[in-house]
C-alpha positions as CSV (number, residue, x, y, z in Angstrom):
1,X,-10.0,4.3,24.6
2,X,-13.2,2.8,22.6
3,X,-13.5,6.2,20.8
4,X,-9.7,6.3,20.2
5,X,-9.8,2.9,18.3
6,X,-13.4,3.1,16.4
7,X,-12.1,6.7,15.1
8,X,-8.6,5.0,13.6
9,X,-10.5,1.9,13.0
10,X,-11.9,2.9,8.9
11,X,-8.3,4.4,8.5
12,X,-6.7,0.7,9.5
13,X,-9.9,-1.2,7.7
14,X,-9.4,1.0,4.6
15,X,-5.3,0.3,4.1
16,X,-6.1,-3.2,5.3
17,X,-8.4,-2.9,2.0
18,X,-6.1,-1.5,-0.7
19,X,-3.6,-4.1,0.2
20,X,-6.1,-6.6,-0.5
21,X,-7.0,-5.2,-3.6
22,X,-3.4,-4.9,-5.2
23,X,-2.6,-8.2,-4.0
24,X,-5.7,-9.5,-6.0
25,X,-4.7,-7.8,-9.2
26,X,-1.0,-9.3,-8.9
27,X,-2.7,-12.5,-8.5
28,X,-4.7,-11.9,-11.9
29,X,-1.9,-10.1,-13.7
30,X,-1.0,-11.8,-16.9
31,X,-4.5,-12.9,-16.9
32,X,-5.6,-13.4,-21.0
33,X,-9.0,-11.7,-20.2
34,X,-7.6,-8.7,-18.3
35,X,-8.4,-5.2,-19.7
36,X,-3.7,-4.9,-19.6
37,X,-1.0,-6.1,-17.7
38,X,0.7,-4.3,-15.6
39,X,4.7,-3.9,-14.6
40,X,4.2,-2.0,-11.8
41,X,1.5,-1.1,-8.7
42,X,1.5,1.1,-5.9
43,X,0.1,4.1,-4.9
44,X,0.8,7.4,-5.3
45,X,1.1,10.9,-3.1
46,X,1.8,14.0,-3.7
47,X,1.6,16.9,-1.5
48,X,1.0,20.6,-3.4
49,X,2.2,23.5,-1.9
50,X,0.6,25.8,-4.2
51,X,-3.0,24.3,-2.9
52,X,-1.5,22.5,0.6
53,X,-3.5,19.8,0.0
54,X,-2.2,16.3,-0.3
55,X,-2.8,14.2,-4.0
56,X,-3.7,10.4,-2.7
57,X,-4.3,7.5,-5.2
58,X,-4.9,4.5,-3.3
59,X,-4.3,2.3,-6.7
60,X,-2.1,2.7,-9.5
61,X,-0.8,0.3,-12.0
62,X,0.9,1.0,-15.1
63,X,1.7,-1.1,-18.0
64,X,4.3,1.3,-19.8
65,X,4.4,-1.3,-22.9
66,X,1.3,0.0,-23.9
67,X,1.3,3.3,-22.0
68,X,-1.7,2.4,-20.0
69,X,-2.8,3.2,-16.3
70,X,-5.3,1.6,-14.0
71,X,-5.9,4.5,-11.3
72,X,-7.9,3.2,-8.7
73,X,-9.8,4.0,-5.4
74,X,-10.9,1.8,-2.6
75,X,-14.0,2.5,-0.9
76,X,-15.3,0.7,2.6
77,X,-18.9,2.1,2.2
78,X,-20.9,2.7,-1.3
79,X,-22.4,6.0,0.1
80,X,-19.7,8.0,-0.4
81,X,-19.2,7.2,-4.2
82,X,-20.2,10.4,-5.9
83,X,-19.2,12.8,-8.6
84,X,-16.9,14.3,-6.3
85,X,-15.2,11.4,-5.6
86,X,-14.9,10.8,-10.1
87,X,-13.8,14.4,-10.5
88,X,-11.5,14.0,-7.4
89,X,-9.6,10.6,-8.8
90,X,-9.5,12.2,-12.6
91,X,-8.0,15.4,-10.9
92,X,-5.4,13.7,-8.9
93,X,-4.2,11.0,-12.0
94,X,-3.4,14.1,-13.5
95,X,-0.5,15.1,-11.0
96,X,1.2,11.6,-11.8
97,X,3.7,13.3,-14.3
98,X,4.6,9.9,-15.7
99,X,1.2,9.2,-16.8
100,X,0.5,12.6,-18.8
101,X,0.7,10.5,-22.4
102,X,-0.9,7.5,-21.1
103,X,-4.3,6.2,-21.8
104,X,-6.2,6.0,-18.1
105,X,-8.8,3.3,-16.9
106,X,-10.6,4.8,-14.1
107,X,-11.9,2.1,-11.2
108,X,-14.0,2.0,-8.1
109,X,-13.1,-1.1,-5.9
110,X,-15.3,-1.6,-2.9
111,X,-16.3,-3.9,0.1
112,X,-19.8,-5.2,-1.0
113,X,-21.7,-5.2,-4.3
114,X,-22.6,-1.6,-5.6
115,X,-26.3,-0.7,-5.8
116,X,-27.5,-0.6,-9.6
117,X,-27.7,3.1,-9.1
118,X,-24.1,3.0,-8.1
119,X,-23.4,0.7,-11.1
120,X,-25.2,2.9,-13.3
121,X,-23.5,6.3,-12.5
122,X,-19.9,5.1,-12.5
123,X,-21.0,3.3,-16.1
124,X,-22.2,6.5,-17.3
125,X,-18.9,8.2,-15.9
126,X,-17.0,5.9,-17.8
127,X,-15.3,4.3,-14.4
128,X,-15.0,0.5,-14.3
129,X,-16.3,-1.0,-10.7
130,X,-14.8,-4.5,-9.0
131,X,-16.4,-5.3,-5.5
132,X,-14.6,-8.2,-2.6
133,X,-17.9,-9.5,-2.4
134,X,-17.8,-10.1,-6.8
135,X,-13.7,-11.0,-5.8
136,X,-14.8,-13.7,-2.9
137,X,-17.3,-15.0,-5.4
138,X,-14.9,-15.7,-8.2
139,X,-12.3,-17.9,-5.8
140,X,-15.3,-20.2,-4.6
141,X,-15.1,-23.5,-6.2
């Protein structure tokens, strides 16, 4: 029984985790110093036949004002941010038909605060990073 629930137990952490993460960025929509506002947020899947693979985004909001998309990924652990995981999330955004014309600002939200090497490669890759730790921080008073 152990097993059973420490296998399901990153699936349940990591929902757990997005819903966190969208509730955060409803709390700061309208915000003057945000990058855009959004009207929408969700997530998106889309299953291809052609390739029978499945097209998850844990993160999308849209601001169709402006035509511009926050796609977003949630990760538990910093380890498994990559370049697969960049090329993966540009790849994906591009099966959101809706979003072919609009401008696309890629982010990395995770648990605690990314390593500077971390920080570095997703600067470099053009992806915008937010952390819960960085989150937590910003409600202290």
């Amino acid at each position: 029984m152990f097993d059973y629930i420490i296998k399901d137990l990153d699936s349940y952490l990591g929902f757990k985790f997005e819903n966190l993460i969208k509730t955060y960025l409803i709390e700061q929509n309208n915000n003057k110093d945000n990058v855009f506002n959004f009207e929408q947020i969700g997530s998106f899947w889309k299953r291809s036949n052609a390739t029978n693979d499945n097209k998850e985004i844990d993160i999308v909001a849209v601001d169709k004002k402006n035509k511009i998309a926050l796609i977003g990924e949630c990760k538990l652990k910093s380890k498994k941010i990559d370049q697969k995981l960049i090329n993966d999330l540009i790849r994906k955004s591009e099966f959101i038909d809706k979003l072919k014309n609009y401008k696309k600002i890629y982010f990395i939200f995770t648990v605690e605060e990314l390593p500077e090497e971390k920080k570095s490669f997703l600067i470099k890759n053009n992806f915008k990073f937010l952390s819960l730790e960085k989150i937590l921080k910003s409600y202290r008073v």
